[in-house]
C-alpha positions in Angstrom: -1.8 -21.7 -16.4 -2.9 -18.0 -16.9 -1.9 -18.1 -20.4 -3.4 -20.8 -21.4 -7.0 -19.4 -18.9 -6.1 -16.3 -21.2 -5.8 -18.1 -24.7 -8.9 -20.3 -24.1 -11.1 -16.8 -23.4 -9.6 -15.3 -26.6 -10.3 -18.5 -28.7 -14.0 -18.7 -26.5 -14.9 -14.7 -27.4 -13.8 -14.8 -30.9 -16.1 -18.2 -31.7 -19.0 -16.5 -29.8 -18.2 -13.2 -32.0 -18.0 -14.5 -35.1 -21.5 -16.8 -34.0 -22.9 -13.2 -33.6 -23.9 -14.5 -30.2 -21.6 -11.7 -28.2 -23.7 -8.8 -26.7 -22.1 -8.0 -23.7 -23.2 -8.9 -19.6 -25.8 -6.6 -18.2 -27.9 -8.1 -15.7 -30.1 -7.4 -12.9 -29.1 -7.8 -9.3 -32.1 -6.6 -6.9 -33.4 -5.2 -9.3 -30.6 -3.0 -10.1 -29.3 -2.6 -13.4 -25.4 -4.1 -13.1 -22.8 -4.3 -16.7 -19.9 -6.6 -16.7 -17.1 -4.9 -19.0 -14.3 -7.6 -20.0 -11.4 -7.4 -22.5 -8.2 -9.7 -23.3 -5.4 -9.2 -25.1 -2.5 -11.2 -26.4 1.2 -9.5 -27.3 4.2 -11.0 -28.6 7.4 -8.4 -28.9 10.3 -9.0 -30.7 13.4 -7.1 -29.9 15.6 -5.4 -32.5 18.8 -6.0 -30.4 18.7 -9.6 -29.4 21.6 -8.6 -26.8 18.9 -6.9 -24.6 16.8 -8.2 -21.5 14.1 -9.9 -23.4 10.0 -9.9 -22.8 7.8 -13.0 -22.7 4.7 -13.1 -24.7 1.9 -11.5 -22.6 -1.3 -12.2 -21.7 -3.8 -9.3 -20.1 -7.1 -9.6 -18.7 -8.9 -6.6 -17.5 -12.5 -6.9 -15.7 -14.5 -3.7 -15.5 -17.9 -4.1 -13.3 -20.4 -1.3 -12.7 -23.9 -1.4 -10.8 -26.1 1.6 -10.8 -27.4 1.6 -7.4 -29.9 4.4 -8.4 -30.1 7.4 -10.5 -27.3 9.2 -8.5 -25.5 6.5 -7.1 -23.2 4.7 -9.1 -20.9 1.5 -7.9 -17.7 0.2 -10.6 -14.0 -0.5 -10.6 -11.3 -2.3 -13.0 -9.3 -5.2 -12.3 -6.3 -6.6 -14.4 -4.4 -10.0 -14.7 -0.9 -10.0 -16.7 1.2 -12.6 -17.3 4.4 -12.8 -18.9 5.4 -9.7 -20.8 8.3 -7.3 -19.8 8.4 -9.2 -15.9 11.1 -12.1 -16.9 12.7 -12.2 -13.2 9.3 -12.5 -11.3 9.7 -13.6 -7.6 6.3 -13.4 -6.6 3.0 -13.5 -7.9 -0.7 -12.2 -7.1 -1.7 -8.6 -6.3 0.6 -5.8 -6.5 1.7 -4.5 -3.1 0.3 -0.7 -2.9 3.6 0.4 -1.1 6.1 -1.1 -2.6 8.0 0.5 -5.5 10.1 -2.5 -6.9 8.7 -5.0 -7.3 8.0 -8.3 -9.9 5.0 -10.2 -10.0 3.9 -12.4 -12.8 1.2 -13.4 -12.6 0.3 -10.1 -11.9 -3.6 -8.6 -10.5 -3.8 -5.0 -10.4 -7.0 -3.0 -8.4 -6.7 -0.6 -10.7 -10.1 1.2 -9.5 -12.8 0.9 -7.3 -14.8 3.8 -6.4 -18.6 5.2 -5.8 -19.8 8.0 -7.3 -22.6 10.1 -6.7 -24.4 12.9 -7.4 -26.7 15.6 -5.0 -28.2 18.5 -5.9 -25.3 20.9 -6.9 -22.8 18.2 -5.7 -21.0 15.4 -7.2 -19.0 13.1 -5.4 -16.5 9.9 -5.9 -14.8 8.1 -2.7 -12.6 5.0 -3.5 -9.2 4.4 -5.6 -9.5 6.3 -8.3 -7.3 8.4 -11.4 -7.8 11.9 -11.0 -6.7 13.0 -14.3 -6.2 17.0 -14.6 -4.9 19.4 -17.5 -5.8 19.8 -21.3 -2.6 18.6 -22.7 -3.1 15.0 -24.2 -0.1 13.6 -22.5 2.7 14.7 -19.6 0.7 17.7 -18.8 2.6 19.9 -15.9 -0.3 19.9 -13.7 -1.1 16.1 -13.8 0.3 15.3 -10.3 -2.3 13.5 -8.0 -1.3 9.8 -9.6 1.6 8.2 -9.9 3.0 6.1 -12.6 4.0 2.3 -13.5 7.2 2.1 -15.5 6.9 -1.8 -15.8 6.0 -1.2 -19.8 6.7 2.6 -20.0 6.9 2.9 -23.8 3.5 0.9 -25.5 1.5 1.5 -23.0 -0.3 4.7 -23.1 -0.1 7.5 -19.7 -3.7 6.6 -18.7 -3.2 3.1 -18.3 0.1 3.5 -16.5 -1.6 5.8 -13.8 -2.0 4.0 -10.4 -5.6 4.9 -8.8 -5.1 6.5 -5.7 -8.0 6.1 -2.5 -9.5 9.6 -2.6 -12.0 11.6 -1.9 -13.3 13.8 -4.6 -16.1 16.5 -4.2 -17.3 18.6 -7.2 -19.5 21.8 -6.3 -21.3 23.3 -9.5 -21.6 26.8 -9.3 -24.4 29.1 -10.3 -22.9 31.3 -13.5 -21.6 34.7 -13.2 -20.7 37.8 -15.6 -18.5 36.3 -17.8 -18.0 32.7 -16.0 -20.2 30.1 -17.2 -20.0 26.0 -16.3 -18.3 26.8 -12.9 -17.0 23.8 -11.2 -14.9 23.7 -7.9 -13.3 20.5 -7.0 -11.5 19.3 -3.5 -9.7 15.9 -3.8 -8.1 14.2 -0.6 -6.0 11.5 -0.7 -5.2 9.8 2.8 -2.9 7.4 1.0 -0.1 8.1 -1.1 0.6 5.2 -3.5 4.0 5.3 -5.0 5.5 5.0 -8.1 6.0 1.2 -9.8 9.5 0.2 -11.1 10.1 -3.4 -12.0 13.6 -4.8 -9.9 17.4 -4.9 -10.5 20.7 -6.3 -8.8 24.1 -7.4 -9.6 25.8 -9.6 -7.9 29.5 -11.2 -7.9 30.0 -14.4 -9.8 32.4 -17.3 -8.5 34.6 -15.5 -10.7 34.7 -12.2 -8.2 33.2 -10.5 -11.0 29.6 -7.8 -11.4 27.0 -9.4 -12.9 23.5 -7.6 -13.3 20.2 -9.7 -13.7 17.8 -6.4 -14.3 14.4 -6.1 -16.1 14.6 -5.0 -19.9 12.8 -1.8 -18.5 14.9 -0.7 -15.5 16.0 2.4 -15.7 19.7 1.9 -17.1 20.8 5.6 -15.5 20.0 4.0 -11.9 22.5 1.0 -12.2 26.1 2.2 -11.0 28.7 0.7 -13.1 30.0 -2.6 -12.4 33.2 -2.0 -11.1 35.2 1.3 -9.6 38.3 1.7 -9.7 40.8 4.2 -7.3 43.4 5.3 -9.1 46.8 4.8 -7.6 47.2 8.6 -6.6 44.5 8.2 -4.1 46.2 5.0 -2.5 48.2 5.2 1.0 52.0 5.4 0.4 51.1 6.5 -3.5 54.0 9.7 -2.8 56.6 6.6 -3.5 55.6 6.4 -7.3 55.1 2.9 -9.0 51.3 1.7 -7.7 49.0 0.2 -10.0 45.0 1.3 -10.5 43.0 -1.0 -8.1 39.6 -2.1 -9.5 36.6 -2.7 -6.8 33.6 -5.1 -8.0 30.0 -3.6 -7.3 27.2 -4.9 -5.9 23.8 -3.5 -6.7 20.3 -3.6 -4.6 17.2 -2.2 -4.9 15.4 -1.7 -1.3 12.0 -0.9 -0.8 10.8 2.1 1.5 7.3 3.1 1.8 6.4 6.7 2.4 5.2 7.8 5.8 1.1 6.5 6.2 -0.5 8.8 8.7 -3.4 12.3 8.0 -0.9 14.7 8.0 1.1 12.7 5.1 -2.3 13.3 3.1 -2.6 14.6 -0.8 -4.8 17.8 -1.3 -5.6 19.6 -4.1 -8.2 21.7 -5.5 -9.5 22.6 -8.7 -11.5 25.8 -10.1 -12.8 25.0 -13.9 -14.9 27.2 -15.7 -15.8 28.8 -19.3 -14.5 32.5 -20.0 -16.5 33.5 -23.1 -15.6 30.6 -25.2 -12.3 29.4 -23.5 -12.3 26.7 -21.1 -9.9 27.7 -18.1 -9.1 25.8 -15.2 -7.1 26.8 -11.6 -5.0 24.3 -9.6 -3.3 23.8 -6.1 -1.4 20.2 -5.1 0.1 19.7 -1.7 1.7 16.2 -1.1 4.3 13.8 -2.3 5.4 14.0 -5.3 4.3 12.0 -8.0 7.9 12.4 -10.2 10.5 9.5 -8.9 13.4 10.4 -7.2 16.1 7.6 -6.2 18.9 7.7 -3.2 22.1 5.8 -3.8 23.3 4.8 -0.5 27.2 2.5 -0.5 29.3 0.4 1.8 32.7 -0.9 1.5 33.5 -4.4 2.9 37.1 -6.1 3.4 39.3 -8.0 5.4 42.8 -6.2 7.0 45.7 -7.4 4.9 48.9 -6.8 6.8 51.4 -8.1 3.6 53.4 -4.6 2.5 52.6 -5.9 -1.3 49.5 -5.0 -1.0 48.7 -0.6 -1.2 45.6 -1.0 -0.1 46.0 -2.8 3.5 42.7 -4.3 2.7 42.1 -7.3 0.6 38.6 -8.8 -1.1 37.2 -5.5 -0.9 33.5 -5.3 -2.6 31.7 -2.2 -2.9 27.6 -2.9 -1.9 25.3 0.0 -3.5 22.1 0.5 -2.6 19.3 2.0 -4.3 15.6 3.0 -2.6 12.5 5.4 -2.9 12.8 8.7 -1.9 9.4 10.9 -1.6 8.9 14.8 -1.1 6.4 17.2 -0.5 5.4 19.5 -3.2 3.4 22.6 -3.2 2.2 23.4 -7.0 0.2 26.4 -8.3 -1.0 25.8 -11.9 -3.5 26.7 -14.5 -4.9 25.8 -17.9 -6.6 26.8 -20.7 -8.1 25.2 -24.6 -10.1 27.4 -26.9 -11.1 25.9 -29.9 -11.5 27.5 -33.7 -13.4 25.5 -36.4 -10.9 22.9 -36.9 -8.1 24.1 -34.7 -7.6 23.3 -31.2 -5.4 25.4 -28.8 -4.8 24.0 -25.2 -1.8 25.1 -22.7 -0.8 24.2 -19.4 1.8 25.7 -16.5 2.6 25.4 -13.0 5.1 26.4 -10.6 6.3 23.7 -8.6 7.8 24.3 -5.1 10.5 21.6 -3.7 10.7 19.6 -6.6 12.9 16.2 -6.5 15.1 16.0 -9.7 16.9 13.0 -10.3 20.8 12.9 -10.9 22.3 10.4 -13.5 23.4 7.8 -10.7 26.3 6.1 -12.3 28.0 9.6 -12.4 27.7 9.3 -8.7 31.0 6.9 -9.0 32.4 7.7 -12.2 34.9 10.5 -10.3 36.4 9.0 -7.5 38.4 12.4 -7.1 35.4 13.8 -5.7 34.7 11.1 -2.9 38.5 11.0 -2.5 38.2 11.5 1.4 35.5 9.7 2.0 37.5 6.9 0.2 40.6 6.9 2.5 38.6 7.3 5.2 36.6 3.8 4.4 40.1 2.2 3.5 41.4 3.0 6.8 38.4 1.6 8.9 38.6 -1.9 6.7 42.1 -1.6 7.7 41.5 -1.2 11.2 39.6 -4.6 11.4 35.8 -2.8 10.7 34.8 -5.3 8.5 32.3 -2.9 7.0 31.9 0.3 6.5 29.2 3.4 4.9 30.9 5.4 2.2 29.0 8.5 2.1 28.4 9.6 -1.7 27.4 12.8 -3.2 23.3 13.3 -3.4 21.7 11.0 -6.4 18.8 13.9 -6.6 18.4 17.6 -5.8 15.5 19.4 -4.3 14.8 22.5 -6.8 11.8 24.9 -7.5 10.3 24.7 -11.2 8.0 25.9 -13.7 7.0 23.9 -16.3 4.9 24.6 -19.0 3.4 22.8 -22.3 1.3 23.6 -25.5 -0.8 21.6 -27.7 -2.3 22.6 -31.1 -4.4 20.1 -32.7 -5.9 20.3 -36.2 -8.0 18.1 -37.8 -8.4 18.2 -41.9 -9.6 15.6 -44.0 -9.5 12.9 -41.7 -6.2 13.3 -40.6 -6.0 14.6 -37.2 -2.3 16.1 -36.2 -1.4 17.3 -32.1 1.7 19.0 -32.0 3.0 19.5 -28.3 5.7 21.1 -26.6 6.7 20.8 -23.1 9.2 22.6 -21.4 10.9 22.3 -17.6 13.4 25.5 -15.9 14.9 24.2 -13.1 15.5 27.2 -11.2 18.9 28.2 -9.1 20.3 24.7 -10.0 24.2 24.3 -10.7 24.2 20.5 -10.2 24.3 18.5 -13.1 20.7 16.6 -13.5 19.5 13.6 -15.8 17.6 16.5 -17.3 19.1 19.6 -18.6 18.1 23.1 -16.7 16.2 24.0 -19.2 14.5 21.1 -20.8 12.1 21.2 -24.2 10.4 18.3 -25.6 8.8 18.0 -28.5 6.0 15.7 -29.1 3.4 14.7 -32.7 0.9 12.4 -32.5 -0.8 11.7 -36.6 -4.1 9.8 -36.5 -6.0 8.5 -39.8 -8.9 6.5 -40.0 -8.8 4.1 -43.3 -11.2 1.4 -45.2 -14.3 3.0 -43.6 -13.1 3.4 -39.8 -11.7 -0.1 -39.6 -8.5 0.8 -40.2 -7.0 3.1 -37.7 -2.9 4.7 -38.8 -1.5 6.2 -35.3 2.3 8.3 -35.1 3.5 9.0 -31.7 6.9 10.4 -32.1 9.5 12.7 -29.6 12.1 15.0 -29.7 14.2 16.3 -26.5 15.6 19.2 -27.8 18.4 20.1 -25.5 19.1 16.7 -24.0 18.9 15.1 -27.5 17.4 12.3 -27.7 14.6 11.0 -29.7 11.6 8.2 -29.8 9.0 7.0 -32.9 5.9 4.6 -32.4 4.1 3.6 -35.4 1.1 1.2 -35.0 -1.6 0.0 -37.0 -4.7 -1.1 -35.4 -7.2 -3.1 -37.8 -11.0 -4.1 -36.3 -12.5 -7.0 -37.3 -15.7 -6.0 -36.1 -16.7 -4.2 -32.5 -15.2 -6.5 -30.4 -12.0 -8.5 -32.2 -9.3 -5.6 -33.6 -5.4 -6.4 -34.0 -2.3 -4.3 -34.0 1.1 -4.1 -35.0 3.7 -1.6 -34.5 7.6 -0.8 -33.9 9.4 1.2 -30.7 12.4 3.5 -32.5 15.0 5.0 -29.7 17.7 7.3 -29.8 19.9 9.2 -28.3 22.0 10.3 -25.5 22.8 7.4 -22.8 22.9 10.4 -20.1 19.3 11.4 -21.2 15.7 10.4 -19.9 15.1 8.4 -22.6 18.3 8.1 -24.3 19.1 5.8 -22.0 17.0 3.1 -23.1 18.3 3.3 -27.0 19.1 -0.1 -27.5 15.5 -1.5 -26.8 13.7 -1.0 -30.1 11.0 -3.0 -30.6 8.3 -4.7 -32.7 4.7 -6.0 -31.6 2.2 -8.0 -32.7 -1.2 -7.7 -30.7 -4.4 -9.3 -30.7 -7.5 -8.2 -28.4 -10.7 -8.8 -27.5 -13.6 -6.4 -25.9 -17.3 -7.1 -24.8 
């Protein structure tokens, strides 16, 4: 039904476009002038590896209404409709929950934003759910923490329409200039509210078969599913001194559960911001307190089984299932950063760093049971309560994620010439005092180009986005092509290239390349 609501506008905007009848909705209401933004888009992917979780063609509305209440008082939000896409396991539909982390909804309505803002005297002001975007980097700047990501579609769409608005208050106080400070701004955002990060959902269950099977969205993170089965080699079994006892495989389970963070004052986001010029650089100063807006997973396990008094069997047990369980976790952070972006006739330089204080880094979680040496105790331990009639039982397993300190840093250059604008990037995380082995490496570097060209007078637009993690090796290339009809009807086609290590960020995705074919429509 969406679709088709979604097809009929397309085919409705287009006629009225190409009528020369489209000029956008502003209105009055009480004499106050209002504008009523509205795009749709249609995409259709097809997947290079027909062997992975597949998407559904997908249809996106997004409504964007603004009312100037007066000169200095300024009412607008964004809304957004999706249906089908990457969500092919949807349990629910309607608005996404604001505290939930897993979750699949198609159709899906997102209150992306919804804020006021104003402006008095020396002040400026925005309360509501709102993206509070800060750094100079284009993308995955270090100092970009006060929103929190979607991962539903992580690779086509871009990092500012993946940021969830979070209800804030924001207060900007311009300062009179000083010797050597011009444009002084001093900003104070507090966010009551933390909204988590989005993940779409993932399970495995046991066929009639006593077998794993895992029903998860084609972007789940693959490095958070544990494998499907574990086995305990026969050296860890009871009575293994006598020699002669085979491997015994246990079938997993896999769960995602939701957990909210804690919703009270003192559970608040604060941070403040100090921008200025310096002669001609622009320079900016940070602090962050709050949750973290990086994800960080806890993998929690239970054994089940039923006591199995025949001497045959090693074990003692028999039908035993291992249940995994995988949830939310959120931290505190305290982060001191800065910024800075000079630019030189066609050369742009812009740098960001920040030290980050009780970080959450992620572990690769199917290493968790890959070495059932290391849980050996806790494994005889869980045998012997099945045995003893407990039915079921916690097996404690070694932490999925680490709490570390950090500094991470990044620099852009861009240069335009021609026409052809290039931004060359490089990010780098040091884990400090870490001797667990992360998802990331202790020192990680990334590389990142972006090449833009504009071709058949502006119509034509040629965009690059392409990645290189140097010491975790992996690797990811997005071409696309946009084409505009006119100023409201544009199409694009493109192609999603990954490689690299399966224990890496974003190696572990490599068998998901992609083509797309999109068609939108703005007035």
């Amino acid at each position: 039904m969406v679709g088709r609501i979604l097809i009929r506008v397309l085919v409705a905007g287009c006629a009225a476009i190409w009528a020369q009848q489209a000029r956008g909705y502003r209105m009055e209401l009480g004499r106050h002038p209002a504008e009523l933004g509205i795009s749709a888009s249609v995409r259709e992917v097809i997947e290079e590896n027909r062997a992975t979780q597949h998407e559904r063609t997908q249809g996106k509305l997004r409504v964007s209404p603004r009312l100037d209440w007066s000169p200095g008082l300024r009412l607008a939000g964004s809304i957004v409709g999706t249906v089908g896409g990457p969500t092919m396991q949807a349990r629910r539909s309607g608005f996404f929950h604001w505290r939930q982390v897993f979750q699949n909804r198609s159709p899906a309505l997102d209150l992306e934003e919804i804020y006021l803002d104003g402006a008095w005297n020396d002040f400026d002001f925005r309360i509501g759910k709102q993206r509070v975007a800060w750094g100079k980097l284009d993308r995955f700047s270090p100092v970009d923490v006060f929103n929190t990501l979607a991962y539903t579609d992580p690779f086509l769409l871009e990092e500012g329409e993946r940021r969830i608005g979070t209800p804030s208050v924001r207060v900007t106080y311009n300062l009179p200039d000083s010797v050597g400070f011009q444009e002084l701004r001093w900003s104070v955002v507090w966010a009551p509210l933390y909204l988590p990060y989005r993940f779409p959902d993932a399970r495995c269950e046991l066929d009639f078969s006593g077998r794993s099977g895992c029903v998860a969205e084609r972007w789940f993170p693959p490095a958070a599913v544990p494998p499907s089965t574990f086995v305990i080699p026969s050296k860890l079994l009871p009575g293994s001194g006598a020699g002669g006892l085979p491997d015994v495989s246990v079938p997993l389970t896999f769960r995602v559960r939701n957990e909210a963070p804690r919703a009270t004052l003192r559970d608040g986001s604060f941070g403040t911001r100090l921008a200025g010029r310096v002669s001609d650089v622009d320079t900016s100063l940070y602090y962050f307190h709050g949750y973290d807006s990086q994800t960080a997973f806890l993998l929690e396990a239970w054994a089940t089984g039923t006591p199995d008094a025949n001497p045959a069997n090693p074990l003692g047990v028999r039908d035993v299932v291992g249940h995994t369980f995988l949830r939310p976790v959120f931290r505190a952070i305290d982060l001191w950063g800065a910024d800075a972006a000079y630019s030189w006739e066609n050369l742009t330089f812009r740098g960001d760093i920040a030290f980050v204080s009780g970080r959450p880094f992620a572990r690769d979680i199917r290493s968790l049971v890959a070495d059932p040496t290391a849980i050996a105790p806790e494994l005889r331990r869980a045998l012997a309560a099945l045995a003893r009639g407990a039915g079921a039982t916690p097996v404690v397993l070694p932490d999925s994620f680490v709490i570390r300190n950090a500094v991470e840093w990044g620099g852009g250059m861009d240069l335009l010439v021609r026409g052809w604008l290039f931004m060359l990037q490089v990010n780098q995380t040091d884990v400090l005092s870490n001797s667990v082995r992360l998802l990331i490496r202790d020192i990680e570097t990334r590389v990142l180009l972006t090449v833009r060209k504009n071709f058949l007078a502006e119509r034509l637009q040629g965009n690059l986005l392409g990645g290189y993690g140097i010491d975790s090796d992996y690797s990811f290339l997005r071409p696309r092509l946009t084409y505009k009809w006119n100023d409201y009807l544009s199409t694009e086609v493109g192609y999603l290239f990954i490689a690299g290590r399966r224990q890496s960020l974003i190696g572990q995705y490599r068998r998901n390349d992609q083509g797309w074919l999109q068609v939108s429509l703005r007035f």
